[in-house]
Short mmCIF file of the C-alpha atoms (twelve columns), coordinates in Angstrom:
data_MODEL
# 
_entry.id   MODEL 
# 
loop_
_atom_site.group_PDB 
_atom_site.id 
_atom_site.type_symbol 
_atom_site.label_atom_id 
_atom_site.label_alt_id 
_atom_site.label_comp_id 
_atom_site.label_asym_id 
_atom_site.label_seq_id 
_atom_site.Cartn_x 
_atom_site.Cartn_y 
_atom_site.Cartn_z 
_atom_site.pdbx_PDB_model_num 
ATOM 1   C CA . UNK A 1   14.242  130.538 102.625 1 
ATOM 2   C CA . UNK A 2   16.574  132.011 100.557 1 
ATOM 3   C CA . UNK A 3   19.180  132.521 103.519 1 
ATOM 4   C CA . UNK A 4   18.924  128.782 103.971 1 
ATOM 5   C CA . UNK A 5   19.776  128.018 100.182 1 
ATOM 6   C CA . UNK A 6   22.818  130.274 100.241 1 
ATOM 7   C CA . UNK A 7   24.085  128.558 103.590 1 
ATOM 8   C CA . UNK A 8   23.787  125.745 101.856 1 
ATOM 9   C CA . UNK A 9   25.311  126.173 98.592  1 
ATOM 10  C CA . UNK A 10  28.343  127.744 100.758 1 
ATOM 11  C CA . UNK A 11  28.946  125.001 102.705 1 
ATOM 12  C CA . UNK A 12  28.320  122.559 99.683  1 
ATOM 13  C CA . UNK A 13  31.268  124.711 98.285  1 
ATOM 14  C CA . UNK A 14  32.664  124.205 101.417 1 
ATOM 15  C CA . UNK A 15  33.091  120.925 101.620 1 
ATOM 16  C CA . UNK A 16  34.045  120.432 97.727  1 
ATOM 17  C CA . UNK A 17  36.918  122.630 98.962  1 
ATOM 18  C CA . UNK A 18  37.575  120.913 101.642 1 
ATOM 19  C CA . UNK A 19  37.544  117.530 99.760  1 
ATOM 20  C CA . UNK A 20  39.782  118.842 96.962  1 
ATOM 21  C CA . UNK A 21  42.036  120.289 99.256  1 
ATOM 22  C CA . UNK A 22  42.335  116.713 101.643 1 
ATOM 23  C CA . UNK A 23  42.521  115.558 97.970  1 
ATOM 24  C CA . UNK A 24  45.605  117.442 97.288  1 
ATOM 25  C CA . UNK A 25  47.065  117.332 100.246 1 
ATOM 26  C CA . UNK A 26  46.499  113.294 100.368 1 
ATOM 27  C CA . UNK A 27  48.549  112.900 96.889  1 
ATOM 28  C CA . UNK A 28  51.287  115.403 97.996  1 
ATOM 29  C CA . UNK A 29  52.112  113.128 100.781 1 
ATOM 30  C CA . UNK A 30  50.932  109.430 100.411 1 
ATOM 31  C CA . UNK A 31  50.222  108.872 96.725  1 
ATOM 32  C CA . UNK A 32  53.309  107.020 95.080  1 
ATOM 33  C CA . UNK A 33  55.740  109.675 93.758  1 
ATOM 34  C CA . UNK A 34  58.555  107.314 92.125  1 
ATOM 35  C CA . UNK A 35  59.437  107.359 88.047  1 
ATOM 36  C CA . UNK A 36  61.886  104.355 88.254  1 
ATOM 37  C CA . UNK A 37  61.510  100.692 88.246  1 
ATOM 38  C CA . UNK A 38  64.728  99.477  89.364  1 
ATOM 39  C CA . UNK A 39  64.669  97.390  93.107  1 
ATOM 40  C CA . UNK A 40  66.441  100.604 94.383  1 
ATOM 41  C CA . UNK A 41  68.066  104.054 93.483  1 
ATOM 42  C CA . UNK A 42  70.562  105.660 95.658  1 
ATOM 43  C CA . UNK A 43  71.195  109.682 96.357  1 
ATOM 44  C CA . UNK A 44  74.700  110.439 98.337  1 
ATOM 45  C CA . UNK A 45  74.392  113.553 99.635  1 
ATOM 46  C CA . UNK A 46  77.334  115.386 100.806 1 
ATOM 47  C CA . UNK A 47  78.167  117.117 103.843 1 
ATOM 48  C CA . UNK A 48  78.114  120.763 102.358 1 
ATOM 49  C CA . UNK A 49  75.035  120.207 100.279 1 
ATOM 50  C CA . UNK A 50  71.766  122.725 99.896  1 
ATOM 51  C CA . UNK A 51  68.511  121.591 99.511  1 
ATOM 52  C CA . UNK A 52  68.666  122.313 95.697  1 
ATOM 53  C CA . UNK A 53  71.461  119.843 95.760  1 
ATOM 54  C CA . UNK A 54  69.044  117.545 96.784  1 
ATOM 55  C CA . UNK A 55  66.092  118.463 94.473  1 
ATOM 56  C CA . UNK A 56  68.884  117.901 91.489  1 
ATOM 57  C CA . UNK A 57  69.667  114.777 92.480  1 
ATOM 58  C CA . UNK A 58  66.078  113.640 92.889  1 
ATOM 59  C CA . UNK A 59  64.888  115.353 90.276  1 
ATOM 60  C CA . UNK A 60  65.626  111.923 87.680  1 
ATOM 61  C CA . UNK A 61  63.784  109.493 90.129  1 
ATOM 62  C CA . UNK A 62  60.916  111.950 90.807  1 
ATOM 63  C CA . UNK A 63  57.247  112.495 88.683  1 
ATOM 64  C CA . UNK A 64  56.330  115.216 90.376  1 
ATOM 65  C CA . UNK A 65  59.546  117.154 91.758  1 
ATOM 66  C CA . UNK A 66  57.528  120.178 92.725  1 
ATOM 67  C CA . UNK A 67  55.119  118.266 95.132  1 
ATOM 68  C CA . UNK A 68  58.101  116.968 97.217  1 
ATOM 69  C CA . UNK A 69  59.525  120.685 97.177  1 
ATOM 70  C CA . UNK A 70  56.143  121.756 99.025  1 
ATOM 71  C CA . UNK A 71  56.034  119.066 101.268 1 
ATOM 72  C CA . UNK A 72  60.140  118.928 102.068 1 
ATOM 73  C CA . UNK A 73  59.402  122.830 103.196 1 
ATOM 74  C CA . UNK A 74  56.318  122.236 104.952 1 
ATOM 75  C CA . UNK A 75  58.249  119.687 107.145 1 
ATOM 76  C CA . UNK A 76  61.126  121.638 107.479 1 
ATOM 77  C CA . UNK A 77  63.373  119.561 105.627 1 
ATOM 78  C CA . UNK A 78  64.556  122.432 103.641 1 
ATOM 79  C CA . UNK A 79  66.296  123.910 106.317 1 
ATOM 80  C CA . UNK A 80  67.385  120.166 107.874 1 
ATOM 81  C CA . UNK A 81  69.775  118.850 105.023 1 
ATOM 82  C CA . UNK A 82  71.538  116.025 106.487 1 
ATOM 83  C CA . UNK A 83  74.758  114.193 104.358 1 
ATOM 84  C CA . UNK A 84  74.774  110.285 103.952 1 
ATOM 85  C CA . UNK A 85  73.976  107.739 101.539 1 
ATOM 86  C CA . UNK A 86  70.152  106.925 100.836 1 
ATOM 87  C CA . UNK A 87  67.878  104.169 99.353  1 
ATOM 88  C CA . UNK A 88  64.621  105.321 97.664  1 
ATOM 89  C CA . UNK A 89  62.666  102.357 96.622  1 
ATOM 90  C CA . UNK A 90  59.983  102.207 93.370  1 
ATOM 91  C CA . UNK A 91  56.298  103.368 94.583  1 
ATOM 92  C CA . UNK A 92  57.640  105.756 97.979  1 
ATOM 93  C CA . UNK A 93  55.424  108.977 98.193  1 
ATOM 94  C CA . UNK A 94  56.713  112.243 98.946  1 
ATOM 95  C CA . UNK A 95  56.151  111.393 102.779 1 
ATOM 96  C CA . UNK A 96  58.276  108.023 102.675 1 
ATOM 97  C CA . UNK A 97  61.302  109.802 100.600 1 
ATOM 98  C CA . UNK A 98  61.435  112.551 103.144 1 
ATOM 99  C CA . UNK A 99  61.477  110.204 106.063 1 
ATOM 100 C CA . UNK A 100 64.028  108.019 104.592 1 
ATOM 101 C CA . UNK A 101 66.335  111.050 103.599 1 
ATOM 102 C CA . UNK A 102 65.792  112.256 107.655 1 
ATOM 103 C CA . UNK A 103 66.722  109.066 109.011 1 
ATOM 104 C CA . UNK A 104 68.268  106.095 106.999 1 
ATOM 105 C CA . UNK A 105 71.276  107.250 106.672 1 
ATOM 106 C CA . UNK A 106 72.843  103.672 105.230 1 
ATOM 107 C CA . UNK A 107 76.212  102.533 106.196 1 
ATOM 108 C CA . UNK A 108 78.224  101.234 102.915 1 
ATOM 109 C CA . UNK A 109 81.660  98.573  103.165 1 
ATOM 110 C CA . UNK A 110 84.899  99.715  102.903 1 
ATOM 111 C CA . UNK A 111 87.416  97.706  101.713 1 
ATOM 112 C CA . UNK A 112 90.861  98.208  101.348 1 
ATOM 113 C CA . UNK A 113 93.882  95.615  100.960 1 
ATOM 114 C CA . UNK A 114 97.320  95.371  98.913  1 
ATOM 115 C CA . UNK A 115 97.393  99.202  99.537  1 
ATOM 116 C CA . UNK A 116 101.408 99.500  99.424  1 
ATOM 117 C CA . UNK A 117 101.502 103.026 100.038 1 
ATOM 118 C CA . UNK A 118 100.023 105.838 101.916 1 
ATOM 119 C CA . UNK A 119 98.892  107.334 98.851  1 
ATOM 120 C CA . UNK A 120 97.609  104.342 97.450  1 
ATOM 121 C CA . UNK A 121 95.959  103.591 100.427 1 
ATOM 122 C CA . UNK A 122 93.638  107.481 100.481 1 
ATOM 123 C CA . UNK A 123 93.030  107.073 96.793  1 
ATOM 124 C CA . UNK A 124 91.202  103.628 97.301  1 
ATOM 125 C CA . UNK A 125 89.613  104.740 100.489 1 
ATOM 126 C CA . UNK A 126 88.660  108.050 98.557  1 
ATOM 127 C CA . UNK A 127 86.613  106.025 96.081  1 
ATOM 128 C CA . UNK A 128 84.421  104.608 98.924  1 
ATOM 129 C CA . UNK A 129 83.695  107.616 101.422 1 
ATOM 130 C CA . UNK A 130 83.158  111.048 100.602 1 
ATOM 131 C CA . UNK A 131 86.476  112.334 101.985 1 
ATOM 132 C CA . UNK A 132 89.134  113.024 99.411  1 
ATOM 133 C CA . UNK A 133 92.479  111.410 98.579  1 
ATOM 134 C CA . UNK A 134 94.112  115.316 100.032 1 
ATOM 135 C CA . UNK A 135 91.887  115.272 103.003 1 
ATOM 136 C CA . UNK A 136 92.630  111.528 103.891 1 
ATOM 137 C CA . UNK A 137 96.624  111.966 103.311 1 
ATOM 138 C CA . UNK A 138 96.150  114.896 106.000 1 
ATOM 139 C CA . UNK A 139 94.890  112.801 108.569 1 
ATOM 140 C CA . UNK A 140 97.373  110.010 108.157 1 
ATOM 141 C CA . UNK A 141 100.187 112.558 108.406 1 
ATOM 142 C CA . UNK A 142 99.188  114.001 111.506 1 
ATOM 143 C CA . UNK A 143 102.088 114.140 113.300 1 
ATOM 144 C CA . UNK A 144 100.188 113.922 116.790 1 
ATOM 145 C CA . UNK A 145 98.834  110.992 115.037 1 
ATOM 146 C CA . UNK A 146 102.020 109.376 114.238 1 
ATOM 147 C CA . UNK A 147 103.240 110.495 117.776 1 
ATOM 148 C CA . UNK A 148 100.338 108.851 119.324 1 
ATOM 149 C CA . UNK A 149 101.091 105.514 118.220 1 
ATOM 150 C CA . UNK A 150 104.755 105.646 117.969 1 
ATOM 151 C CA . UNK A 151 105.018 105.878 114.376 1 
ATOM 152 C CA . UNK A 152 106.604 107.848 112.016 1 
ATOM 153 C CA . UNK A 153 106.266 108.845 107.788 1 
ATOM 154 C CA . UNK A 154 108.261 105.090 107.020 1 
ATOM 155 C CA . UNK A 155 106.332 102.803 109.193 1 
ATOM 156 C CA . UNK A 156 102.846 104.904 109.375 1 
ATOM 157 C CA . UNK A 157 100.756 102.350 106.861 1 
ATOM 158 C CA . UNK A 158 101.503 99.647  109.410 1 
ATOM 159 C CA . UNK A 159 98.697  101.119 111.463 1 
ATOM 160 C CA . UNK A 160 95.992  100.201 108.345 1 
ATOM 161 C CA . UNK A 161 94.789  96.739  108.877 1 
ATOM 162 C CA . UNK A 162 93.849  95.852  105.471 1 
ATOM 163 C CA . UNK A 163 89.779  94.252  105.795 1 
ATOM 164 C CA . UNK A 164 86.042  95.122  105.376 1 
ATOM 165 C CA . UNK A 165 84.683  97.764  107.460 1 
ATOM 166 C CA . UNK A 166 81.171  99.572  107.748 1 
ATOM 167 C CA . UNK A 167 81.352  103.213 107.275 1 
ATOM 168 C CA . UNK A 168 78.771  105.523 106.912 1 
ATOM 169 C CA . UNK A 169 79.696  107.424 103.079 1 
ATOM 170 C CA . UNK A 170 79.905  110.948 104.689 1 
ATOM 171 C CA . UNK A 171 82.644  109.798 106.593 1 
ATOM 172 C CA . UNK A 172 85.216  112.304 107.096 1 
ATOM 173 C CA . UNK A 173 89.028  111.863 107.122 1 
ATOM 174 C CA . UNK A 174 89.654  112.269 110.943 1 
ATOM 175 C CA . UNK A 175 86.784  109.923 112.074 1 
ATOM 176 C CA . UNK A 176 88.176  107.229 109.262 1 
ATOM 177 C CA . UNK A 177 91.787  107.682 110.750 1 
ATOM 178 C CA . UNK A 178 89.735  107.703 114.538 1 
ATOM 179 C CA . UNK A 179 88.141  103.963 113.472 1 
ATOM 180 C CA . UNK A 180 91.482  102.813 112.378 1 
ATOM 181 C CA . UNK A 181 93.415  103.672 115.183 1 
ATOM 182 C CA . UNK A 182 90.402  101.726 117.180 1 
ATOM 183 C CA . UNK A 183 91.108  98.714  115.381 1 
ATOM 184 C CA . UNK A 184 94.556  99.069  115.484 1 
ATOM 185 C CA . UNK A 185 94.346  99.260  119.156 1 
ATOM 186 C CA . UNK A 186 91.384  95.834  119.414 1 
ATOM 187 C CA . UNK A 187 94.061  93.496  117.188 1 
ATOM 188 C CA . UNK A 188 96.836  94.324  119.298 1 
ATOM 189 C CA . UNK A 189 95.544  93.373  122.176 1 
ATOM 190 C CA . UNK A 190 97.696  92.552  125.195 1 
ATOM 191 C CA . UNK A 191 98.396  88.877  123.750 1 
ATOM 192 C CA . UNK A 192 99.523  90.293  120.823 1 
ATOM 193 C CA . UNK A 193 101.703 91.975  122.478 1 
ATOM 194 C CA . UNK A 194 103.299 89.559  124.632 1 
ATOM 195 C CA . UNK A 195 103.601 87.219  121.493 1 
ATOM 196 C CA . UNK A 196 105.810 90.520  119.880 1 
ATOM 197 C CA . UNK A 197 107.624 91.172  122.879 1 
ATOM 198 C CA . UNK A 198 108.373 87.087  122.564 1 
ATOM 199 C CA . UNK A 199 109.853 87.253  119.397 1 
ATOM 200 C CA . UNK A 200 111.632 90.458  120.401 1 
ATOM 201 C CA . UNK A 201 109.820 92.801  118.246 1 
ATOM 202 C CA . UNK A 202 107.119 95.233  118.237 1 
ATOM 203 C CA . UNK A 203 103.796 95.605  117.034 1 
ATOM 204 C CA . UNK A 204 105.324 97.613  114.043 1 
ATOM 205 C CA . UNK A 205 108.132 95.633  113.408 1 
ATOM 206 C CA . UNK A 206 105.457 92.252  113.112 1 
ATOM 207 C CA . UNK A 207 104.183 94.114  110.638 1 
ATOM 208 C CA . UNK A 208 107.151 95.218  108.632 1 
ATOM 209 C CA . UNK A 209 108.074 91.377  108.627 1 
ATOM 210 C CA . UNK A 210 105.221 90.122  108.166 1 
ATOM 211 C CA . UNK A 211 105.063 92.412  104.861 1 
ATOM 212 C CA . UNK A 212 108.329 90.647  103.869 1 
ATOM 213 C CA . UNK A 213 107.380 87.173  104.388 1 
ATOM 214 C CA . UNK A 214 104.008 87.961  102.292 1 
ATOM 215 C CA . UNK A 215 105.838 89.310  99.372  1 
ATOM 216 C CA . UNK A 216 108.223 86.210  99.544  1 
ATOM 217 C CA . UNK A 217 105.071 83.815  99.493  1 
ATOM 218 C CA . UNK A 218 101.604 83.686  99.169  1 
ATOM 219 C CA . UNK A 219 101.376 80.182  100.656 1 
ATOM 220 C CA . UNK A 220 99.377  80.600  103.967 1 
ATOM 221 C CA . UNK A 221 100.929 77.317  104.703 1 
ATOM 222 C CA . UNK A 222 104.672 77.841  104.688 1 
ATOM 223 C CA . UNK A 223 104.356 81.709  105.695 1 
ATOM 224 C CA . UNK A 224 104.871 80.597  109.542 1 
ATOM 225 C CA . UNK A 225 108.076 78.776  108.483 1 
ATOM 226 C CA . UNK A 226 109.409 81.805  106.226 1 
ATOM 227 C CA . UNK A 227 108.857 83.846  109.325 1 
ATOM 228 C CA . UNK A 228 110.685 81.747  111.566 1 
ATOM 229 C CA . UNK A 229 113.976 81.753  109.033 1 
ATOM 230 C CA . UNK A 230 113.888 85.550  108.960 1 
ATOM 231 C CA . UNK A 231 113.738 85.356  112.904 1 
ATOM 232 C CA . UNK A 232 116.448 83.007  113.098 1 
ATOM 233 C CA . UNK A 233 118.592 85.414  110.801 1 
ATOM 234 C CA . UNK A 234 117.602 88.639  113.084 1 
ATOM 235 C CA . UNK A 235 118.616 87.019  116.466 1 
ATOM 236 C CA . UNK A 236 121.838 85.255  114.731 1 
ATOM 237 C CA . UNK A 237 122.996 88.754  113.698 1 
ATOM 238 C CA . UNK A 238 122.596 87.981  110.264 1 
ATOM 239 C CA . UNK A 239 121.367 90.300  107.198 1 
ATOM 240 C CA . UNK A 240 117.672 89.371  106.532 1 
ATOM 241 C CA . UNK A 241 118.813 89.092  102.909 1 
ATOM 242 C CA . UNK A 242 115.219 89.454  101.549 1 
ATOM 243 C CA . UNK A 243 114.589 89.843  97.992  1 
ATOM 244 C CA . UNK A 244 111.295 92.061  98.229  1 
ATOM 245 C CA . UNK A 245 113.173 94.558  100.316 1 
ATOM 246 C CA . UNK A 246 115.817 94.519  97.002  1 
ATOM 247 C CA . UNK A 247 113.264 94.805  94.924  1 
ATOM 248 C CA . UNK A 248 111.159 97.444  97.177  1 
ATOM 249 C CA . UNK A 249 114.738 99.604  96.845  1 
ATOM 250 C CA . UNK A 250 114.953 99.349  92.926  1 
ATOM 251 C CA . UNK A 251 111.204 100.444 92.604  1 
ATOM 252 C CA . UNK A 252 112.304 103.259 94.577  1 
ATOM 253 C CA . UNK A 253 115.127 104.645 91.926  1 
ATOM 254 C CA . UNK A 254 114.227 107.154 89.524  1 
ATOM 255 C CA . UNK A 255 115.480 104.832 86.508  1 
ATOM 256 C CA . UNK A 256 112.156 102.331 87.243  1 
ATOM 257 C CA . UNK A 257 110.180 101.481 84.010  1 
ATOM 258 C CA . UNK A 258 107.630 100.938 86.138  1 
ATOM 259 C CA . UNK A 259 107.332 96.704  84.858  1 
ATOM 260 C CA . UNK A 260 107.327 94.804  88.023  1 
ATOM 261 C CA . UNK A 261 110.583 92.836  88.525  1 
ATOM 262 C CA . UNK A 262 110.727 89.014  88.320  1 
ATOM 263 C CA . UNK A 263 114.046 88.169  89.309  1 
ATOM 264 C CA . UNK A 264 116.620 90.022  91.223  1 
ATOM 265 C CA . UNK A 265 120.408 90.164  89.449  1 
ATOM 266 C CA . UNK A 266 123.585 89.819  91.629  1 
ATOM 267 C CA . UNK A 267 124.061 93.240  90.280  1 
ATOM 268 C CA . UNK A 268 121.326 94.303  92.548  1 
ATOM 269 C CA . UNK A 269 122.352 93.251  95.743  1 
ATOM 270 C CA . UNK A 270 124.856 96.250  95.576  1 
ATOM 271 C CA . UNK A 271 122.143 99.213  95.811  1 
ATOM 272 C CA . UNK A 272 122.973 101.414 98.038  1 
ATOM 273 C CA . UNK A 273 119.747 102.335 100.266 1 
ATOM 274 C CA . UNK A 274 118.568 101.290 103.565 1 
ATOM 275 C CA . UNK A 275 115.982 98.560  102.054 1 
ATOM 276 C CA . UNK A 276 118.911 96.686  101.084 1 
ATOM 277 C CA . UNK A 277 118.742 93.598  103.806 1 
ATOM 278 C CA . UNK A 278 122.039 91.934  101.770 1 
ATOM 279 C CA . UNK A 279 123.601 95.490  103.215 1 
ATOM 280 C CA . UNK A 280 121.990 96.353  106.125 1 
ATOM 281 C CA . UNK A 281 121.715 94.229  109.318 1 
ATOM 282 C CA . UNK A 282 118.263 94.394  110.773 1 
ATOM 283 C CA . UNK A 283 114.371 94.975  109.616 1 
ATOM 284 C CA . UNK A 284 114.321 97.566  106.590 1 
ATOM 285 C CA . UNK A 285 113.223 101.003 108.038 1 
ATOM 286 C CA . UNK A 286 109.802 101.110 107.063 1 
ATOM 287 C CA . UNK A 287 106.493 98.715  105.723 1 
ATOM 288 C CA . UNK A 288 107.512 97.866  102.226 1 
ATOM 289 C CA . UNK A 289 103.638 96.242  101.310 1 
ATOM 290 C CA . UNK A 290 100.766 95.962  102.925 1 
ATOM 291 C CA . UNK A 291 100.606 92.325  104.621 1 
ATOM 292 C CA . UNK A 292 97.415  90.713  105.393 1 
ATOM 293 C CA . UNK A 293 96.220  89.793  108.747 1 
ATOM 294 C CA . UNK A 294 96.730  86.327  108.642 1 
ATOM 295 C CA . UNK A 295 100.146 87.325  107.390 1 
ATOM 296 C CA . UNK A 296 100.439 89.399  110.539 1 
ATOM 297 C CA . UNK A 297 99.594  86.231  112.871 1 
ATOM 298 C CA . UNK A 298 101.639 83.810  110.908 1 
ATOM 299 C CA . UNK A 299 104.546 86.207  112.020 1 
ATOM 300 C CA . UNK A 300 103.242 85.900  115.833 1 
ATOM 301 C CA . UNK A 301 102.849 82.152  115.768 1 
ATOM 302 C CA . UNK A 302 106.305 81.841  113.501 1 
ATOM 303 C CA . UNK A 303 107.534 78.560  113.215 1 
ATOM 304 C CA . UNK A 304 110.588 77.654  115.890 1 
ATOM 305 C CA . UNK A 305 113.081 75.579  113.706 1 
ATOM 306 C CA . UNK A 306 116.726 75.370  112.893 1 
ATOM 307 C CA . UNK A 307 116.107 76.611  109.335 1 
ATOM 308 C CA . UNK A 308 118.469 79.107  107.579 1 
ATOM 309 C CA . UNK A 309 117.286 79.362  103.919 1 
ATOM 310 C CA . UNK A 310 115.184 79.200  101.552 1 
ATOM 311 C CA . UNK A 311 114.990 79.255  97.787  1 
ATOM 312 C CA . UNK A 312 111.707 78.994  95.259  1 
ATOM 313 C CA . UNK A 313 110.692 75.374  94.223  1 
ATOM 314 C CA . UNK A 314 110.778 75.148  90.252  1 
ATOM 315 C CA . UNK A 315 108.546 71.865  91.003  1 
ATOM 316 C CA . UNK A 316 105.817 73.670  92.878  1 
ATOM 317 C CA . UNK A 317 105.716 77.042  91.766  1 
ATOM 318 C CA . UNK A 318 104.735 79.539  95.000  1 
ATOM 319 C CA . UNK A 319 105.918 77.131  97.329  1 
ATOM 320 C CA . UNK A 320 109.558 76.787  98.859  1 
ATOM 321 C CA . UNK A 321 112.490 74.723  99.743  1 
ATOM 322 C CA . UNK A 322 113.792 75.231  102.815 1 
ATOM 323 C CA . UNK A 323 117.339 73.728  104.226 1 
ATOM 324 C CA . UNK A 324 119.917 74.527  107.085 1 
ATOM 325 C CA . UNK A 325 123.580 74.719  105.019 1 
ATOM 326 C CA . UNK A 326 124.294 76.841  102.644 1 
ATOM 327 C CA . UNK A 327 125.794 74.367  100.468 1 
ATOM 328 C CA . UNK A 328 122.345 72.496  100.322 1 
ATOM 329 C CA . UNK A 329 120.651 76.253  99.892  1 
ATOM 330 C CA . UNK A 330 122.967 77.025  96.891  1 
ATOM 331 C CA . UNK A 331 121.611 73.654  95.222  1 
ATOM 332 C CA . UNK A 332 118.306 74.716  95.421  1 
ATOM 333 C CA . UNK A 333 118.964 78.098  94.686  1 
ATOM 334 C CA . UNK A 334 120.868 76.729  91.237  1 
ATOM 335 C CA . UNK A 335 118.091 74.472  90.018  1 
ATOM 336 C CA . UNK A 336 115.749 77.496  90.106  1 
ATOM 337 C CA . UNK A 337 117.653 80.047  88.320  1 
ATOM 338 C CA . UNK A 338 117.556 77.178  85.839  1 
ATOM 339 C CA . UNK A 339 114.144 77.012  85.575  1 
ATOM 340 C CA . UNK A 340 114.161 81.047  85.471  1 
ATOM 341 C CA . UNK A 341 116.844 80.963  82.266  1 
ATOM 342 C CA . UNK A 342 114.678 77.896  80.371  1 
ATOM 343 C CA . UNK A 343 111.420 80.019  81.055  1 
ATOM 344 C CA . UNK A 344 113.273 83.305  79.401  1 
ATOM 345 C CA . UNK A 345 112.869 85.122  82.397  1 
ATOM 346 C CA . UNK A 346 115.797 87.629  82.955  1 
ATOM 347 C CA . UNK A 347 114.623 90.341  84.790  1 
# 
């Protein structure tokens, strides 16, 4: 009898245990585990990061930061670290968080345009993926790179087609310079290429163009027309004789303030330095902004007229006036700098 009442108060003890311990075992991994009330809190973990990285970072969005340490180890998670950006949403339990950090690694947009500069370019990307500015100037120096896709230090940003992309954040350098090159490679498709080889340029030489003909106007609907003057000048032998190129070449000299130039002096015309298109015959050596896409196409599809000049509109300021003598040019020309002197607007 008294055999029986022990068996039973051990396995009464037993199953208390037992309870308590499915108990414990149930909250560790299923019972909400979230102290925020936001919609959603990221973590961006990076590629060389330790587990205790992780616990830091969680450690603000967490009640109980010990009970996802057990579990994390108990899965293995510890010792399975993996880099990326992820969501944790209000009310996840220990379970949920672990999953997501195993396998939702979310992709994030990159965005990058008006970039006039390699530098410029790897500090914006920089601020988007987890590769640095150093890391990402690397890459696009590679000379193999630049061999690859017959470029060179001048005319390497042409190969950066400025738009959105998906990334994932723990993107490194190489892969980012790997997508880019595949993009590169999908807009100039064979078309592309005949419409280049059409115009009697190459894909690189579009660009540098198409660069100039943005920084003369922002107007999609004259750019086509800009282009086709600048083409006109280029197969008559002629010096482009583009202003941006001037002014790309006097941003260039140590003596720049840094204050963006507004009008170009007759002074100017006389720098000495291959950007010069009053001086030199031909494209300028290398892409002096970044130009758009649609920039890029209004280039391909230029505009086939008889057109020799053109000169700002004081009437419609962004657009242009475009003639075929230079006497008719100089007119226009004239009547803006007028509108230049009234508006105070020297330099």
């Amino acid at each position: 009898m008294y055999l029986k009442k022990l068996l039973w108060i051990i396995s009464f003890i037993g199953l208390l245990l037992a309870g308590s311990f499915s108990y414990y075992v149930y909250n560790v991994m299923f019972s909400p585990n979230t102290a925020f009330q936001n919609e959603a809190a990221f973590i961006y973990i990076s590629s060389d990061a330790k587990f205790e990285d992780v616990q830091k970072d969680l450690s603000p969005l967490l009640h109980d930061l010990g009970s996802f340490s057990a579990l994390a180890r108990q899965k293995k998670y510890d010792k399975n670290v993996r880099p990326g950006r992820y969501r944790i949403k209000p009310g996840m339990s220990n379970n949920d968080i672990i999953t997501v950090l195993r396998s939702e690694n979310l992709p994030i947009k990159v965005s990058f345009n008006n970039q006039n500069s390699l530098q410029d370019l790897a500090r914006r990307v920089s601020d988007q993926i987890e590769a640095d500015s150093l890391s990402l100037m690397k890459a696009f120096e590679d000379p193999k790179l630049l061999s690859s896709m017959g470029l060179n230090g001048y005319t390497a940003l042409a190969m950066y087609l400025p738009n959105t992309y998906e990334f994932f954040w723990n993107t490194s350098a190489s892969s980012f310079v790997d997508r880019m090159v595949m993009e590169y490679n999908s807009f100039w498709s064979e078309t592309r290429k005949v419409q280049a080889a059409q115009l009697g340029l190459s894909p690189t030489e579009v660009v540098i163009l198409a660069a100039i003909v943005q920084e003369e106007s922002k107007e999609n609907t004259e750019q086509s027309r800009i282009a086709g003057i600048y083409l006109n000048r280029l197969k008559s032998g002629w010096p482009l004789q583009a202003d941006p190129t001037v002014k790309f070449a006097l941003y260039q000299q140590d003596g720049w303030d840094g204050e963006p130039i507004k009008r170009i002096l007759e002074k100017d015309l006389a720098i000495d330095s291959p950007f010069n298109t009053y001086k030199n015959v031909g494209l300028p050596p290398a892409v002096i902004a970044m130009p758009d896409l649609s920039t890029v196409k209004a280039v391909l599809q230029a505009e086939a007229h008889s057109y020799f000049f053109f000169s700002a509109d004081p009437e419609r300021i962004g657009f242009h006036k475009f003639s075929k003598s230079l006497a008719e040019h100089n007119r226009n020309a004239r009547s803006y700098h007028k509108y230049l002197n009234n508006k105070g607007v020297l330099r």
